[in-house]
MIVOFI-53292 format. One record per residue (C-alpha): residue number from 1; x, y, z. Coordinates in nm, 4 decimals. Layout:
BEGIN
   nr         X         Y         Z
  NUM         X         Y         Z
...
end
This chain:
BEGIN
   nr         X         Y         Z
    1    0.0000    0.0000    0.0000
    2    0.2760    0.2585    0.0874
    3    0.4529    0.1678   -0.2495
    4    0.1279    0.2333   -0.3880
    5    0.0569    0.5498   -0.2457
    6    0.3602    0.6810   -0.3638
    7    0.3713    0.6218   -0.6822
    8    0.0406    0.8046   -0.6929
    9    0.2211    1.1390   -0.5408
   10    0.4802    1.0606   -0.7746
   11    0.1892    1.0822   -1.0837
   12    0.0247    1.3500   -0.9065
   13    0.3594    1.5633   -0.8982
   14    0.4859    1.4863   -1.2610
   15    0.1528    1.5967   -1.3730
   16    0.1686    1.9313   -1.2024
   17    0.4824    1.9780   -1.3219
   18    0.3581    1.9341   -1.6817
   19    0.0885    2.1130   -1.6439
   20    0.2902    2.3532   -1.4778
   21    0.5650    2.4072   -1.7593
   22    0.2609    2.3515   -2.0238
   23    0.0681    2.6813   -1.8637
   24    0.3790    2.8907   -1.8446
   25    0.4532    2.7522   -2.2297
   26    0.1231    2.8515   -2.3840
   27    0.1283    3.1817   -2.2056
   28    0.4263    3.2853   -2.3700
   29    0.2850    3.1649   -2.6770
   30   -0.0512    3.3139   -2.6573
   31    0.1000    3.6487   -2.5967
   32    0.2130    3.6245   -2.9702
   33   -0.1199    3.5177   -3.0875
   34   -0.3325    3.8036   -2.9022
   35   -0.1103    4.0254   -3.0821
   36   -0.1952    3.8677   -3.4023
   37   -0.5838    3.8583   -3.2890
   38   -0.5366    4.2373   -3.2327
   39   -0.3993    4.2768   -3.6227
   40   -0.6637    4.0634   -3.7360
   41   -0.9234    4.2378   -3.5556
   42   -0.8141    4.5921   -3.6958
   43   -0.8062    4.4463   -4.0559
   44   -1.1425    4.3474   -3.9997
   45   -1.2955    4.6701   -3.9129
   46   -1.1391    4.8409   -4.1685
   47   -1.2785    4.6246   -4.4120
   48   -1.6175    4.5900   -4.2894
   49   -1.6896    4.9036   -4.0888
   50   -1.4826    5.1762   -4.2146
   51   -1.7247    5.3892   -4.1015
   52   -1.6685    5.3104   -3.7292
   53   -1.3041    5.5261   -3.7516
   54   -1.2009    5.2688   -3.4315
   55   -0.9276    5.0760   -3.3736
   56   -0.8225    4.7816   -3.1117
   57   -0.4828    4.8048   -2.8774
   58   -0.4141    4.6187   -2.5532
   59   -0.2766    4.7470   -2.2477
   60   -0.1608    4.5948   -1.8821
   61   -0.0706    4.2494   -1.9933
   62    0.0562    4.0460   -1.6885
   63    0.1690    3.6476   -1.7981
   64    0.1247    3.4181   -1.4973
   65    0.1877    3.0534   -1.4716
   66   -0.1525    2.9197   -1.4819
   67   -0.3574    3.2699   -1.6084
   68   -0.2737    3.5753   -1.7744
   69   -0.4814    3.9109   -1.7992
   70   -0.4679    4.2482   -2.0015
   71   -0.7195    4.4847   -2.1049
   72   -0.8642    4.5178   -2.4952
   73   -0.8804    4.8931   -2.5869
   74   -1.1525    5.0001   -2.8589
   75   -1.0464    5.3781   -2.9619
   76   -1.0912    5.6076   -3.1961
   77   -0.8591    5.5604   -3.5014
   78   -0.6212    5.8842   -3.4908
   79   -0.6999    6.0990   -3.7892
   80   -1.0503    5.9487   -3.8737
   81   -1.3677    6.1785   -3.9069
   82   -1.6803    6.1140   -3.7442
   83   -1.5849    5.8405   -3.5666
   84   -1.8402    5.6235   -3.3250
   85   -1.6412    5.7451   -3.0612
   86   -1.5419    6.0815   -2.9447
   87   -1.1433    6.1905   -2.8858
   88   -1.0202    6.0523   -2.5719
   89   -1.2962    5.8195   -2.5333
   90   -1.2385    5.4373   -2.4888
   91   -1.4137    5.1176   -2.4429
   92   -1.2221    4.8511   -2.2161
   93   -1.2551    4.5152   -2.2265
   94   -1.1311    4.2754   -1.9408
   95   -0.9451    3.9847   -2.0639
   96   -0.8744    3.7231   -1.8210
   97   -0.6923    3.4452   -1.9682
   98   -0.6660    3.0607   -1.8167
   99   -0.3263    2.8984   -1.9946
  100   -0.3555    2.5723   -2.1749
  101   -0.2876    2.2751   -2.2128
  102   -0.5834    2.2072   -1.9728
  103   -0.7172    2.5871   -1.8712
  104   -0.8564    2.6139   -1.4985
  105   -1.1581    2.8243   -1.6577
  106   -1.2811    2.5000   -1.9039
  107   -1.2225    2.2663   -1.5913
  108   -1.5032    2.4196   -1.4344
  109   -1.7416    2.3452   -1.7020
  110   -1.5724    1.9563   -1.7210
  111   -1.4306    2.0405   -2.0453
  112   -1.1105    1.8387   -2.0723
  113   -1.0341    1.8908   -2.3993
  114   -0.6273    2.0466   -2.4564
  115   -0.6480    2.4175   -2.5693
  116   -0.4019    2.7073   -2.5772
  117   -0.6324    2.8979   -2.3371
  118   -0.9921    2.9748   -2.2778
  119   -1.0352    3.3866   -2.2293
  120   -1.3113    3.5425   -2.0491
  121   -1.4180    3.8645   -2.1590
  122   -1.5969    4.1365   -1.9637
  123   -1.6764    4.4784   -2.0097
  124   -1.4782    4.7409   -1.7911
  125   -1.7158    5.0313   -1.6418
  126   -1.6339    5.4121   -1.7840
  127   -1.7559    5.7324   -1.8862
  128   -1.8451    5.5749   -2.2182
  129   -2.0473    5.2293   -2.0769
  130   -2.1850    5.3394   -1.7548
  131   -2.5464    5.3889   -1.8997
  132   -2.4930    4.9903   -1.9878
  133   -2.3816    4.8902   -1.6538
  134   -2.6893    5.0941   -1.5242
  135   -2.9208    4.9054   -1.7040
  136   -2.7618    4.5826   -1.6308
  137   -2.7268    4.6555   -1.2434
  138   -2.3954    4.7462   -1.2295
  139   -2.2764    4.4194   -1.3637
  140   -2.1234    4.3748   -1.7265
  141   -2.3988    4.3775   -1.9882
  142   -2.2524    4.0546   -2.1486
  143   -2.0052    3.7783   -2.0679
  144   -1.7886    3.6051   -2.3487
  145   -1.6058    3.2574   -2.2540
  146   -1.3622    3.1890   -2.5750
  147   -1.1204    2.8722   -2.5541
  148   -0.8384    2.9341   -2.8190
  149   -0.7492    2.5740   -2.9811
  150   -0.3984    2.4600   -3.0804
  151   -0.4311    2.5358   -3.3833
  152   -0.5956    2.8558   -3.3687
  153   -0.9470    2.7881   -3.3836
  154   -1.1667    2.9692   -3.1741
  155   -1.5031    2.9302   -2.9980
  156   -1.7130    3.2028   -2.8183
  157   -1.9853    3.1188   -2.5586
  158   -2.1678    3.4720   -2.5506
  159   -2.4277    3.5519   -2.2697
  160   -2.6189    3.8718   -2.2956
  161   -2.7297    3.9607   -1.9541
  162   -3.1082    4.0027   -1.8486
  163   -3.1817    4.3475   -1.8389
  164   -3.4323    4.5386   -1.6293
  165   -3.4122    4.9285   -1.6106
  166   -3.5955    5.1969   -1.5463
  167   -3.5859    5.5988   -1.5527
  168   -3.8501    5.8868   -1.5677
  169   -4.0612    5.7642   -1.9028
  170   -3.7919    5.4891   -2.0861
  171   -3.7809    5.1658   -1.9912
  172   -3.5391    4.8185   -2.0890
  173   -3.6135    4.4610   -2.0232
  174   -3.4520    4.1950   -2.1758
  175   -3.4651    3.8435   -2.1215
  176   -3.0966    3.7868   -2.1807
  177   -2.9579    3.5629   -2.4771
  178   -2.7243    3.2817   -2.5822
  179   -2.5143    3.2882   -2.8634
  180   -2.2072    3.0915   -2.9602
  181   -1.9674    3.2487   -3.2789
  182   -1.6867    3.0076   -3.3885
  183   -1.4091    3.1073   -3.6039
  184   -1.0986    2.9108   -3.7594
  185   -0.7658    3.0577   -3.7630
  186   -0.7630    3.2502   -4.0844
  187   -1.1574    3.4218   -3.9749
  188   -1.2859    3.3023   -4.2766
  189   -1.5053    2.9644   -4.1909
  190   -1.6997    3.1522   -3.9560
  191   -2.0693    3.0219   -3.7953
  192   -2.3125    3.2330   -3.5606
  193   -2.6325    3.0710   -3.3624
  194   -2.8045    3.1808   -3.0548
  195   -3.1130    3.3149   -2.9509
  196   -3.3182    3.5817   -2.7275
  197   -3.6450    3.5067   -2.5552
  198   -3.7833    3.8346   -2.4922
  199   -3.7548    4.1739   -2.4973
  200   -3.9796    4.5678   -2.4305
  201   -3.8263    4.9272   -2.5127
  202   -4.0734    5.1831   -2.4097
  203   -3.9990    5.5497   -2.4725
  204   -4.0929    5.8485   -2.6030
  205   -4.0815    6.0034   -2.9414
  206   -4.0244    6.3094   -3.0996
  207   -4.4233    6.4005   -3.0622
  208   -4.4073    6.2963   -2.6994
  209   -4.5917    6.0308   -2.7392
  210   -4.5590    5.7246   -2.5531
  211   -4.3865    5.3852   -2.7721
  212   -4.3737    5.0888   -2.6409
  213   -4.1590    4.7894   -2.8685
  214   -4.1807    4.4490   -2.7988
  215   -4.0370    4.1029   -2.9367
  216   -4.0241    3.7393   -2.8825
  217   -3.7957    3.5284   -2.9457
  218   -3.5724    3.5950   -3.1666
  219   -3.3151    3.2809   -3.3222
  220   -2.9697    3.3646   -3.5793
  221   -2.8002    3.0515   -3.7332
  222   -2.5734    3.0082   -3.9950
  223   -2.1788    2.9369   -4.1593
  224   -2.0254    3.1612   -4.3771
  225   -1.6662    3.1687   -4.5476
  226   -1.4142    3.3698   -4.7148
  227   -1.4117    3.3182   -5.0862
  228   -1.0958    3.2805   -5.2972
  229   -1.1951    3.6686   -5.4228
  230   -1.2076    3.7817   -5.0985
  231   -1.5756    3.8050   -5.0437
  232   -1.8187    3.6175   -4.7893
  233   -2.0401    3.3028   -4.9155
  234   -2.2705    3.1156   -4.7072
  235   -2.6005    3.0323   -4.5465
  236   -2.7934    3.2689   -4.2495
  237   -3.0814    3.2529   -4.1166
  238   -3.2701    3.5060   -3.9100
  239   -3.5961    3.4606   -3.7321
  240   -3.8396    3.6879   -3.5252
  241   -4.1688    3.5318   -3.3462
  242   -4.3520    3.8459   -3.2924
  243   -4.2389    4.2166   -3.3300
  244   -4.5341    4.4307   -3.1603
  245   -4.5260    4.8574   -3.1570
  246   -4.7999    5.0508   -2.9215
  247   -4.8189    5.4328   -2.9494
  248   -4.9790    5.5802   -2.5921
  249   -5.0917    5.2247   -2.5326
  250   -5.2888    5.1455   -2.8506
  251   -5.1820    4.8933   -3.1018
  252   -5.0239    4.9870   -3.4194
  253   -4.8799    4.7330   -3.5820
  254   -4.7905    4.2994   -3.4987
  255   -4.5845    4.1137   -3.7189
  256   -4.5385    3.7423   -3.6765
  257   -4.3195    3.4542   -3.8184
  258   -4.1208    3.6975   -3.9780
  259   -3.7992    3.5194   -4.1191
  260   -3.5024    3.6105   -4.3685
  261   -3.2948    3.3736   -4.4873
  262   -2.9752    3.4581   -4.6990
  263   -2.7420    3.1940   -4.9095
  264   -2.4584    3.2153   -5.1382
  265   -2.2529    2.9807   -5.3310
  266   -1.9734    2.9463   -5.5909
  267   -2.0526    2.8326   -5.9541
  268   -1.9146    2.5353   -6.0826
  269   -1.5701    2.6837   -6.1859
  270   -1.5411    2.8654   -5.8889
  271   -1.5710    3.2368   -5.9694
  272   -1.9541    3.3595   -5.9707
  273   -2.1248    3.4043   -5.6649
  274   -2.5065    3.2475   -5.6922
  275   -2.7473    3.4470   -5.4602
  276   -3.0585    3.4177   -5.2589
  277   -3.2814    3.6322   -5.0088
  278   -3.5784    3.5265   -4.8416
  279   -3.8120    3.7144   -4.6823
  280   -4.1619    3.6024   -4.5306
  281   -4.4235    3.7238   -4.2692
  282   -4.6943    3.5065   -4.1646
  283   -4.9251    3.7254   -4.0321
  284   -4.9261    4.1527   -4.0409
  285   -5.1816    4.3291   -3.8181
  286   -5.2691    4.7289   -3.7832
  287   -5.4423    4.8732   -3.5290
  288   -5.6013    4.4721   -3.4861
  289   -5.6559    4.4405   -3.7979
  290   -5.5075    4.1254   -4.0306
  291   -5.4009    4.2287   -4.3304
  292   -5.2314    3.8887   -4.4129
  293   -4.8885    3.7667   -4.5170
  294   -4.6418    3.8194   -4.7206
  295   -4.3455    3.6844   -4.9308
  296   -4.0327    3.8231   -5.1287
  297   -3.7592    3.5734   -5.3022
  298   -3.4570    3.7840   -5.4161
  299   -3.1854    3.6134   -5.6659
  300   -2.9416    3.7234   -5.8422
  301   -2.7121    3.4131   -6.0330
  302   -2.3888    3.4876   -6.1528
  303   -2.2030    3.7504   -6.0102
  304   -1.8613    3.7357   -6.0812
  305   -1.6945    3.7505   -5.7826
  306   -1.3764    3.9070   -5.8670
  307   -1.5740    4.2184   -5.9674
  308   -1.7910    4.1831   -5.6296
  309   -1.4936    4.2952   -5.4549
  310   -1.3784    4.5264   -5.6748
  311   -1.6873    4.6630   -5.6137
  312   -1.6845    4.6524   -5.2660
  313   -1.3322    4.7775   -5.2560
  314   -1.4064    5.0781   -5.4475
  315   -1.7540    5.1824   -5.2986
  316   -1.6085    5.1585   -4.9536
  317   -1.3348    5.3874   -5.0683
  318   -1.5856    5.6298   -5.2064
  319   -1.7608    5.6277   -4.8434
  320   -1.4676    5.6760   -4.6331
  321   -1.3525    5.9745   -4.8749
  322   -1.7061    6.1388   -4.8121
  323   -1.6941    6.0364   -4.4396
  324   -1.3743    6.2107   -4.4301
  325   -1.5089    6.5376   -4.6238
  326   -1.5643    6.8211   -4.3213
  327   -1.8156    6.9821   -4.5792
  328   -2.0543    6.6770   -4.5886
  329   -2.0350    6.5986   -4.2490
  330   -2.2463    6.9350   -4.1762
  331   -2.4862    6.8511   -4.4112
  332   -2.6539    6.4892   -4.4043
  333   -2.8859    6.5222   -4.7271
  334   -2.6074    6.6226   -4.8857
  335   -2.3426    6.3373   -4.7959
  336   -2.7020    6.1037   -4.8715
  337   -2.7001    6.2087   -5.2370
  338   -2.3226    6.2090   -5.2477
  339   -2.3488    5.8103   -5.1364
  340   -2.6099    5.7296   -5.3755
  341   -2.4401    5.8731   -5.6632
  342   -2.0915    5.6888   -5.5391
  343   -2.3215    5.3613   -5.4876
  344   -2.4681    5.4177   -5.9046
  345   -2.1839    5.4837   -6.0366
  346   -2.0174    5.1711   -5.9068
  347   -2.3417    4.9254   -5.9862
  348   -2.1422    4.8794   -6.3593
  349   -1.8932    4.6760   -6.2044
  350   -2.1515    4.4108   -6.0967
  351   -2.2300    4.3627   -6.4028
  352   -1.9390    4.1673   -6.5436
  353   -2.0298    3.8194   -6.5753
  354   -2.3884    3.8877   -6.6813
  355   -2.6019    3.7791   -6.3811
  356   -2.9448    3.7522   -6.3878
  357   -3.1403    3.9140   -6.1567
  358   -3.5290    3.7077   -6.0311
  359   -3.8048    3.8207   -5.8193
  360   -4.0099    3.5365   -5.7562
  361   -4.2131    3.6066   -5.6055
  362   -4.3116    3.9253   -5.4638
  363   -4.6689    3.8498   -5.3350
  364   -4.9220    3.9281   -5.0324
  365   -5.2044    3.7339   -4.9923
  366   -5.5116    3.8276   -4.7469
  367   -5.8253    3.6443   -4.7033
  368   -5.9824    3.7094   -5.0337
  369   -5.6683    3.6146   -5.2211
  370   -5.3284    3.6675   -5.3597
  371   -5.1575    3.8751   -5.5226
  372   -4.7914    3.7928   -5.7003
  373   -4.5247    3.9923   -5.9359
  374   -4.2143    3.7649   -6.0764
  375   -3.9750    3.9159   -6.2671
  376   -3.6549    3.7652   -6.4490
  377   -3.4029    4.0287   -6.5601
  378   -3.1342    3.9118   -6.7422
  379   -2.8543    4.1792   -6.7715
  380   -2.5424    4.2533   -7.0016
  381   -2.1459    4.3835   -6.9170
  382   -2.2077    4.7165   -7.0990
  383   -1.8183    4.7328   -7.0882
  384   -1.8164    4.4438   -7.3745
  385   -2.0163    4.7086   -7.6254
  386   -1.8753    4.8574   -7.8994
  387   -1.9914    5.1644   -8.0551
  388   -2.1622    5.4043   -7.9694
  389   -2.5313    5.3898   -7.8482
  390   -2.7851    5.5711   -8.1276
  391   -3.1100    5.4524   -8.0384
  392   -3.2942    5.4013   -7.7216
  393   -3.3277    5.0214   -7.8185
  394   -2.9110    5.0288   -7.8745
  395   -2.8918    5.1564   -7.5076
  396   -3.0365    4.9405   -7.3340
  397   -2.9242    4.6366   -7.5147
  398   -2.5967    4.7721   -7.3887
  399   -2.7365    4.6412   -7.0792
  400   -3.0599    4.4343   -7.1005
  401   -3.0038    4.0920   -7.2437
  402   -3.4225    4.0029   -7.1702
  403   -3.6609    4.0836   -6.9235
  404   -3.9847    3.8827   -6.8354
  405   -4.1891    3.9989   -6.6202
  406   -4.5918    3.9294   -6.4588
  407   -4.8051    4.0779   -6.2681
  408   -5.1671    3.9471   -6.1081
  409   -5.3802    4.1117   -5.8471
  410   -5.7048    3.9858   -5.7814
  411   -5.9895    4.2218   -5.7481
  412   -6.1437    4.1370   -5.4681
  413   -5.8175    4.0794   -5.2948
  414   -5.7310    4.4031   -5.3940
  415   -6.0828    4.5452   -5.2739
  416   -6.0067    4.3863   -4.9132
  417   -5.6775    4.5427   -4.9157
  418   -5.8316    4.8616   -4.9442
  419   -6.1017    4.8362   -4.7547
  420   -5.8767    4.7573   -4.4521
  421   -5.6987    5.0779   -4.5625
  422   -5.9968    5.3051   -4.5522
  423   -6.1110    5.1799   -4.2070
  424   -5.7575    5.2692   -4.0645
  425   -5.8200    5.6217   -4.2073
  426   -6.1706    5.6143   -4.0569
  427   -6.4128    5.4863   -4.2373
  428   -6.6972    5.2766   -4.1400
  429   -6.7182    4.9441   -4.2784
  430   -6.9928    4.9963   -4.5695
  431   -6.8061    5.2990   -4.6509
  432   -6.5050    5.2139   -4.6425
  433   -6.6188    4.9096   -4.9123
  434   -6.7550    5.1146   -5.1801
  435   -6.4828    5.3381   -5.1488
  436   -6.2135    5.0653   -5.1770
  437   -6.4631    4.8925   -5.4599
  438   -6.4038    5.2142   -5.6806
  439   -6.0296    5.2538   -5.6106
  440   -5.9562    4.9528   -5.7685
  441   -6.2234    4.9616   -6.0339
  442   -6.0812    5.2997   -6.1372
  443   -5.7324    5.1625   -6.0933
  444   -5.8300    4.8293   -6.3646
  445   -5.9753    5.1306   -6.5851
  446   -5.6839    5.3250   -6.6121
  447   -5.4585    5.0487   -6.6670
  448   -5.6747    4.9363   -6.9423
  449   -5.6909    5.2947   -7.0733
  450   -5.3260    5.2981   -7.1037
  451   -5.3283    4.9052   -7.2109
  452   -5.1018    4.8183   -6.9282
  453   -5.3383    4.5571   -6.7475
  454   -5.6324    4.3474   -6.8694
  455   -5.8659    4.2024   -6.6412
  456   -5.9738    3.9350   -6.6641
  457   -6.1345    3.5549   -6.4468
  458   -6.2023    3.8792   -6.1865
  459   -5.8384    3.9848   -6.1960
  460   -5.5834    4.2606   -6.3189
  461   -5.3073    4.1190   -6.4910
  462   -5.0000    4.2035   -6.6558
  463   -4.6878    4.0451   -6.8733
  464   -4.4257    4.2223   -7.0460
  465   -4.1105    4.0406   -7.2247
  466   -3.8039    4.2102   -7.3655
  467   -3.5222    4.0796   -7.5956
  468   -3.3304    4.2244   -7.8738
  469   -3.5339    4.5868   -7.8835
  470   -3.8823    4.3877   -7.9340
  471   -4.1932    4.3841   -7.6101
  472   -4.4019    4.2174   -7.5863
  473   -4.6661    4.4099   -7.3542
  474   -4.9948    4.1338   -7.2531
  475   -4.9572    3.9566   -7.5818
  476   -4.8773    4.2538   -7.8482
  477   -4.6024    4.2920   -7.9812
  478   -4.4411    4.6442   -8.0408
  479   -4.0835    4.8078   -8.0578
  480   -3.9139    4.9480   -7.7343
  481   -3.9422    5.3141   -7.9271
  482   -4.3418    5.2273   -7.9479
  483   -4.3772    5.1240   -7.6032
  484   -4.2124    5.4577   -7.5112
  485   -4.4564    5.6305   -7.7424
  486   -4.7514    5.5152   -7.6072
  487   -4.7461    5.7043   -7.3404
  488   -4.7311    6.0068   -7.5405
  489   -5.0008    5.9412   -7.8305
  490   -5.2745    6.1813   -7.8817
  491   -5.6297    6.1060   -7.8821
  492   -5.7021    5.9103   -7.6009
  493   -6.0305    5.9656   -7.3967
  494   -6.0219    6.0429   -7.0801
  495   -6.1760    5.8185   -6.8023
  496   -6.4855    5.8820   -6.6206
  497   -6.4805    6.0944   -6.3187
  498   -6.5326    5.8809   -6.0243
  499   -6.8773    5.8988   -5.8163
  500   -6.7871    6.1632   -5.4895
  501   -6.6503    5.9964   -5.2489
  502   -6.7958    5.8960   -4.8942
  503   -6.7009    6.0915   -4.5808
  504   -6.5063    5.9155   -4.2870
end
């Protein structure tokens, strides 16, 4: 038994000196890595939020055998304009840091898996966060337990603290939330899932009114990577239970099983990005009443993805030159116009490749029916013509290779639509029928008038096709000069004044 016993102590004290010399090994090591972290973390921001003018540091690192700890500094970038944060301001965020090969922090959770470390990350309390600690009751509004892997990997257990504050008219709860981000070495495989239960914001707005926002739970997953090109593919989905807004306690508006779900992938040899956005709503209700659901499938196939980020390069350059313009920082409508005009003039690039862009469908159905518009747009690289354009139909085969597109609205659906529109202006219900009965038979009228719809089976419908400067507009055929000029020929009658109106 005594030999026994002491060639236990013996195992028990080569293993803490091991573990010892592993600790003291992978502290030293890691202090190369956060370093690296730091650079990475920069380049990041740069390239995704130029915007943000900030910048990462770290300060007070002190290695010890087992842990380590510093402090992650979030300032503004010196010479940057507008930045989120003001000179001299800071955010801080605690880094304590258990050493591999087994850390002390993962032990408590029974995680024996070997890792370089496992950090936990908490925000420090200043002039710039103490609102959030307020809110969160003088604790950290989040805590983030990352273990670092071997080979660089990382994992981040995030947990957004409850939240339950109160002050004069505003008001915060928040159920708290779970989310877990994990990253490979390079940050390009990168995946995201978690979820929030509950949360209320009630304030007041610019017309001192009283606004109270609600949701329920709330649920993110999805992978995404970095592309040879340099630009993000993947799959993400978000989804939102119930979003609910009350103005002075009345209800305006409840959306439920609202969802959006994004995914990209490479083409066959690699270099075109294939796109996809989803968006649905089961259910929409103002002021109580349903107005139905909704639906909107957005692709676009065959991007090529070299010019995506040459695009992407180049209109983030044109926003960080206007960001940094003194002149358009005192003037917002001005620097608005300035970014759409940098955003349009860049759109050309996107069109190397010649994707081709679907709606299908955009549609909203109530309880009287549904309506639906699909589109197929099939585009050109106008830097591949020659010449120069002499004709309207030569300019916009520059960039139009074909378009189809349909359109089909049900009158009565369109009628209930309406009429739920007229009783949220005031309208009683008979009223509020006949009015919405002769907004949409007026609406079928003119579109006939102009020969832009037919109705027809009860419904208003329209198709147009494109290709090679001929339309076809619901059946007839016609030039792209003749489709222009229709809306310019003399001669045609005007409709019949609609019957007056009945009061709210």
């Amino acid at each position: 038994m005594m030999k026994k016993s002491l060639v236990a102590v013996g195992v028990i004290v080569a293993l803490g000196i091991v573990w010892t010399g592993g600790a003291w090994y992978t502290g030293k090591q890691l202090e190369t890595h956060i370093a690296d972290m730091v650079s990475q973390a920069n380049s990041q921001l740069k390239l995704n939020a130029p915007e943000a003018g900030l910048e990462v540091s770290y300060q007070d690192y002190q290695r010890g055998v087992f842990s380590s700890q510093l402090k992650l500094v979030v300032k503004p970038l010196a010479g940057a304009q507008n930045a989120w944060l003001k000179p001299g301001q800071s955010v801080l965020l605690d880094e304590n840091v258990s050493h591999g090969p087994f850390p002390l922090a993962s032990l408590k959770t029974f995680n024996l898996v070997p890792a370089m470390a496992a950090v936990n990350t908490r925000l420090v309390k200043n002039d710039v966060t103490q609102q959030l600690f307020e809110i969160a009751k003088g604790e950290s509004p989040f805590d983030i337990d990352t273990r670092i892997s071997y080979n660089g990997d990382t994992k981040s257990d995030i947990s957004l603290k409850a939240l339950d504050y109160e002050k004069d008219t505003d008001k915060v709860s928040f159920s708290g939330g779970e989310f877990t981000v994990s990253a490979d070495k390079q940050g390009s495989l990168v995946a995201l899932t978690g979820e929030a239960k509950s949360g209320q914001i009630n304030a007041v707005n610019e017309y001192d009114q009283k606004v109270q926002v609600t949701f329920n739970n709330l649920k993110t997953d999805g992978t995404t990577s970095l592309a040879s090109f340099g630009e993000r593919i993947g799959d993400q989905t978000l989804e939102l239970e119930r979003l609910a807004i009350a103005v002075e306690g009345k209800d305006l508006a409840e959306l439920k099983g609202m969802r959006i779900v994004g995914k990209s992938d490479l083409s066959a040899d690699k270099k075109k990005i294939n796109s996809q956005l989803e968006y649905s709503l089961s259910n929409l209700k103002l002021q109580n009443q349903d107005f139905g659901s909704g639906q909107l499938v957005f692709k676009v196939d065959g991007i090529d993805g070299a010019a995506m980020h040459q695009f992407s390069q180049q209109y983030q350059a044109q926003t960080q030159a206007l960001l940094a313009d003194p002149n358009l920082a005192k003037d917002p409508e001005q620097y608005q116009q300035k970014a759409v005009e940098a955003l349009l003039s860049s759109l050309p690039i996107l069109m190397k490749g010649d994707p081709v862009v679907t709606l299908s469908p955009l549609s909203w159905k109530n309880a009287k029916g549904e309506s639906a518009f699909n589109l197929s747009l099939a585009l050109k690289d106008p830097a591949q013509a020659t010449g120069e354009a002499q004709t309207l139909t030569q300019q916009v085969d520059r960039n139009v290779k074909s378009l189809d597109a349909k359109l089909t609205i049900p009158m009565d659906m369109a009628t209930e639509l309406m009429t739920q529109v007229a009783r949220l202006e005031g309208y009683q219900q008979e009223d509020a029928n006949k009015l919405a009965k002769q907004q949409v038979q007026g609406l079928a009228a003119m579109g006939q008038m102009f020969r832009l719809t037919t109705t027809e089976d009860n419904a208003i419908s329209s198709s147009l096709q494109y290709a090679n400067g001929q339309v076809t507009l619901n059946g007839q055929k016609m030039s792209l000069e003749d489709l222009v000029g229709m809306f310019g020929m003399p001669g045609l009658t005007e409709p019949a004044a609609p019957a007056p109106l009945p009061a709210p």
